[in-house]
BALUM-841952 format. One record per atom (N, C-alpha, C, CB): residue number from 1; atom name; residue in three letters; x, y, z. Coordinates in steps of 0.1 Angstrom, whole numbers. Atoms other than C-alpha are relative to their C-alpha. Last residue first. Glycine has a CB too. Example, Ala and Ser with C-alpha at 12.3 -4.5 7.8 and 13.67 -1.06 7.14 Angstrom:
[2 'N' 'Ser' [-9 -11 0]]
[2 'CA' 'Ser' [137 -11 71]]
[2 'C' 'Ser' [-8 11 8]]
[2 'CB' 'Ser' [4 5 -14]]
[1 'N' 'Ala' [9 -12 0]]
[1 'CA' 'Ala' [123 -45 78]]
[1 'C' 'Ala' [9 12 0]]
[1 'CB' 'Ala' [-10 0 12]]
This chain:
[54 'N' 'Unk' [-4 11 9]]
[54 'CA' 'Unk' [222 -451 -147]]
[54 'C' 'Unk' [6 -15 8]]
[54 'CB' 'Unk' [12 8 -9]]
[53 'N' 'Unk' [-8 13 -3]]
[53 'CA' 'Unk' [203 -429 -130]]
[53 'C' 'Unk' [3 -5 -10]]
[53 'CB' 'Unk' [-5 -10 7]]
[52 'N' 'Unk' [2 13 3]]
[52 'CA' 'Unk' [190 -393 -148]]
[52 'C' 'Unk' [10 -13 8]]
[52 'CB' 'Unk' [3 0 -15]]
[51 'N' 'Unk' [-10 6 8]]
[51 'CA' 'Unk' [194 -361 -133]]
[51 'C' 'Unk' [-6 -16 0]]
[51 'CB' 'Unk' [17 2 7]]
[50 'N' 'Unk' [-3 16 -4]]
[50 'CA' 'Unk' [166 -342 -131]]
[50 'C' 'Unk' [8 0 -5]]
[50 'CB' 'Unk' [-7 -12 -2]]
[49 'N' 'Unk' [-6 14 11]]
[49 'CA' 'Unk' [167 -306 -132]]
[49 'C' 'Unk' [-1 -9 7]]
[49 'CB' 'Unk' [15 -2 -7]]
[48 'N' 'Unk' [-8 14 -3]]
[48 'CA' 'Unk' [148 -280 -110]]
[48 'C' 'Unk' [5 -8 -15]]
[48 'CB' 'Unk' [-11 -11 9]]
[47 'N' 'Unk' [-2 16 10]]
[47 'CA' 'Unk' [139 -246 -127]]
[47 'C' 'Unk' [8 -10 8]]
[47 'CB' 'Unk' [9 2 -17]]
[46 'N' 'Unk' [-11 11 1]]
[46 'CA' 'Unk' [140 -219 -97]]
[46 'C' 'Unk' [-6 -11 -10]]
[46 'CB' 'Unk' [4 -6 14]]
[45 'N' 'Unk' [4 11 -6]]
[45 'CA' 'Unk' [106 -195 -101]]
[45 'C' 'Unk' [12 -12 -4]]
[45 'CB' 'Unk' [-15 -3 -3]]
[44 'N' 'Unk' [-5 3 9]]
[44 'CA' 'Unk' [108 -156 -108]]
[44 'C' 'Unk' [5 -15 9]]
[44 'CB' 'Unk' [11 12 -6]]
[43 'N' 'Unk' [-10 7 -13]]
[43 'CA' 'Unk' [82 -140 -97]]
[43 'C' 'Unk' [8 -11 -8]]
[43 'CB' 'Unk' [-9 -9 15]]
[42 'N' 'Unk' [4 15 0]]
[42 'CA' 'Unk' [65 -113 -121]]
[42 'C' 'Unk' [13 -4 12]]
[42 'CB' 'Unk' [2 -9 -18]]
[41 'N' 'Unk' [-13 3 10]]
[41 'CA' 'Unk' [60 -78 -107]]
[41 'C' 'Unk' [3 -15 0]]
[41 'CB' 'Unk' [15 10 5]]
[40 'N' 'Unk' [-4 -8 16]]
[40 'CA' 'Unk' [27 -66 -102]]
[40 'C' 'Unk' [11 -9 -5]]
[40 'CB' 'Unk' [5 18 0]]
[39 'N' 'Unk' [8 8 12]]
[39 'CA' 'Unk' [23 -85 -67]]
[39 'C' 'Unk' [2 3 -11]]
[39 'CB' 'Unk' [-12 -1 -1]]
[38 'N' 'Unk' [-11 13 1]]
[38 'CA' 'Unk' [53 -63 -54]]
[38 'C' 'Unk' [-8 -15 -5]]
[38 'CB' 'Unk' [6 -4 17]]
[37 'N' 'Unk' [-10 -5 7]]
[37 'CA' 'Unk' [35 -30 -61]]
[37 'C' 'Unk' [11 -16 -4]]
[37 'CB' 'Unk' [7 13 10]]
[36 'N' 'Unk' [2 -4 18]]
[36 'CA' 'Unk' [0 -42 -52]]
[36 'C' 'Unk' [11 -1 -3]]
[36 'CB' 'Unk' [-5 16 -7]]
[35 'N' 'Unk' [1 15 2]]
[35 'CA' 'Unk' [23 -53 -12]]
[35 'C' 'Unk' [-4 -1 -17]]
[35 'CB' 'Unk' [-12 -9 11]]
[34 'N' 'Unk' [-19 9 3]]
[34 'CA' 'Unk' [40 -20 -16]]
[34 'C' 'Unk' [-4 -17 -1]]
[34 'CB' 'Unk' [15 1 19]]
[33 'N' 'Unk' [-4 -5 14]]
[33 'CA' 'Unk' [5 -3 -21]]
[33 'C' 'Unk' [13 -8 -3]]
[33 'CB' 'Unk' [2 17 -2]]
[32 'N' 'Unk' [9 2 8]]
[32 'CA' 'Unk' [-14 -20 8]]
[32 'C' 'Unk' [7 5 -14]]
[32 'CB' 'Unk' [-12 8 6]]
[31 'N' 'Unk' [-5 16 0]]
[31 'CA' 'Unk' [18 -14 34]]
[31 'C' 'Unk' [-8 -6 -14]]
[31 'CB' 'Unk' [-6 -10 16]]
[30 'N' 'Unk' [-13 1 10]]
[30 'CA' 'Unk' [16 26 23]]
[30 'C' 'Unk' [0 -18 -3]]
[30 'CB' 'Unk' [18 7 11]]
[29 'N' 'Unk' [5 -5 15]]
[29 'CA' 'Unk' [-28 24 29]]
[29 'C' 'Unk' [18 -3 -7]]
[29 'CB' 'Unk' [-9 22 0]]
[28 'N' 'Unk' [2 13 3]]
[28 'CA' 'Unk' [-19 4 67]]
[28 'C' 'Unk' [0 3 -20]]
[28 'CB' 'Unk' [-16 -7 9]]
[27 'N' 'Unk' [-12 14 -3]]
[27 'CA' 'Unk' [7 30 75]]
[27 'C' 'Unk' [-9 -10 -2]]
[27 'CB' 'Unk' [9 -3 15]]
[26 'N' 'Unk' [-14 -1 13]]
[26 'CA' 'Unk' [-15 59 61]]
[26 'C' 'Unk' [5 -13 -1]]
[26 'CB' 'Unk' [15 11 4]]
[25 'N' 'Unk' [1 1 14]]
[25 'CA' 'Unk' [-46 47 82]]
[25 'C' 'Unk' [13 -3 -9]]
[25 'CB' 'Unk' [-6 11 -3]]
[24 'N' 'Unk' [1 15 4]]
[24 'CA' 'Unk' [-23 39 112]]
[24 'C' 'Unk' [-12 -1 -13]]
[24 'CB' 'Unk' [-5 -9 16]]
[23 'N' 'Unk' [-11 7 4]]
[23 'CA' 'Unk' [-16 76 110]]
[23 'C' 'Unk' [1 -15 -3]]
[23 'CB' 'Unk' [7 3 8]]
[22 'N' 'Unk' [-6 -3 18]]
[22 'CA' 'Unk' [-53 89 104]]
[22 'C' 'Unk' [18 -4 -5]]
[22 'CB' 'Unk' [-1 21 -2]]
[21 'N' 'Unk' [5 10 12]]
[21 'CA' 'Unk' [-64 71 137]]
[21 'C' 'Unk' [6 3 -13]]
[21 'CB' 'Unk' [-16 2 -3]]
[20 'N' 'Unk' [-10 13 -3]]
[20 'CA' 'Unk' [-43 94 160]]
[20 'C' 'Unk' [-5 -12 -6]]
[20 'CB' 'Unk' [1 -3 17]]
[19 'N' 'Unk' [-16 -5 2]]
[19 'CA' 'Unk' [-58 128 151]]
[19 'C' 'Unk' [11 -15 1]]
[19 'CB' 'Unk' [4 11 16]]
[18 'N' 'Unk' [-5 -3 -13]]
[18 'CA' 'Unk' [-96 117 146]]
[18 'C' 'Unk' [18 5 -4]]
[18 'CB' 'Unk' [-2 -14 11]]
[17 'N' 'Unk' [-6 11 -4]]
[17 'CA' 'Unk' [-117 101 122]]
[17 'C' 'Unk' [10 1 10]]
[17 'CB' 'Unk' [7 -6 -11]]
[16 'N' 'Unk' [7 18 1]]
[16 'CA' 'Unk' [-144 119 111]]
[16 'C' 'Unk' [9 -9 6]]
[16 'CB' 'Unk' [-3 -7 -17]]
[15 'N' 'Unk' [15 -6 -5]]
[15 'CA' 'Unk' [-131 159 126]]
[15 'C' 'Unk' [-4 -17 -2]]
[15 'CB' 'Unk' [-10 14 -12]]
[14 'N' 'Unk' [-2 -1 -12]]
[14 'CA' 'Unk' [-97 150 110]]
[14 'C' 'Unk' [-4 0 11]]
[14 'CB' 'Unk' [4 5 1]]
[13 'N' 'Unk' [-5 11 3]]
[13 'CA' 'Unk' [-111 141 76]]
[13 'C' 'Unk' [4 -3 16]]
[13 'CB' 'Unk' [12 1 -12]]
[12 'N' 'Unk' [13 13 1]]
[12 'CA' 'Unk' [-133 172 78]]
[12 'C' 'Unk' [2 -14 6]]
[12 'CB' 'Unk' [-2 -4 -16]]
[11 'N' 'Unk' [11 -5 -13]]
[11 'CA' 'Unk' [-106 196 85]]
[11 'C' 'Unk' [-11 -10 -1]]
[11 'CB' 'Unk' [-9 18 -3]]
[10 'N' 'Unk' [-15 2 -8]]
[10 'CA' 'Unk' [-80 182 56]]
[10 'C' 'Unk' [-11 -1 16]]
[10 'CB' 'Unk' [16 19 -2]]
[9 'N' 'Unk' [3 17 1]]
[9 'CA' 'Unk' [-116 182 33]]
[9 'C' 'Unk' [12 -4 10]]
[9 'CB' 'Unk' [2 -10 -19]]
[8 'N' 'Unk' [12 12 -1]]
[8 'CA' 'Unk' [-118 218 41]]
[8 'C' 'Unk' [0 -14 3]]
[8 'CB' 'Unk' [-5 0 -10]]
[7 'N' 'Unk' [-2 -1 -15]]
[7 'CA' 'Unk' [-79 231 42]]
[7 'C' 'Unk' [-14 -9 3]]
[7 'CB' 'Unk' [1 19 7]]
[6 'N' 'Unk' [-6 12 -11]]
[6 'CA' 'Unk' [-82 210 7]]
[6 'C' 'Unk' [-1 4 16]]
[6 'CB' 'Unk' [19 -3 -3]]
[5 'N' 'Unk' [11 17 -2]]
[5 'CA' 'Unk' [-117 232 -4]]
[5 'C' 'Unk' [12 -13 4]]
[5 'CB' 'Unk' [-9 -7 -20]]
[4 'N' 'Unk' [10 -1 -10]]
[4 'CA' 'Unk' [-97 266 10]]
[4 'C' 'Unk' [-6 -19 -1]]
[4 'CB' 'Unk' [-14 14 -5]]
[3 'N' 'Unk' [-5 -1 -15]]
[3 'CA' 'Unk' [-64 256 -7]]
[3 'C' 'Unk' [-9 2 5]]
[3 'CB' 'Unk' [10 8 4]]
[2 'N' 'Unk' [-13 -14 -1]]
[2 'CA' 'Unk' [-78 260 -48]]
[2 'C' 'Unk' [3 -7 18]]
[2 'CB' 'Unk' [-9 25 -1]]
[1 'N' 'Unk' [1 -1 -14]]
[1 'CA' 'Unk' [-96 228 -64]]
[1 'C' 'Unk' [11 10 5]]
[1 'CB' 'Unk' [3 -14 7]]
């Protein structure tokens, strides 16, 4: 792909969805990758003890 077919699909994208839609895209697409990113990694889950009565 050379710079005419991105200026293209850049032109296109802006044309289907508009100038002020394509930011709250991004910002919902970054939130969507950080939440993936933070499911991925394991959770790490307090061990309770009992203590025994006597």
């Amino acid at each position: 792909m050379g710079a005419p077919e991105i200026i293209l699909i850049i032109i296109a994208v802006l044309l289907l969805f508009g100038g002020k839609k394509i930011p709250e895209m991004m910002k919902g697409l970054g939130r969507g990758i950080k939440d993936f990113k933070a499911a991925q990694e394991p959770e790490t889950v307090p061990v309770e003890t009992k203590e025994t009565k006597i």
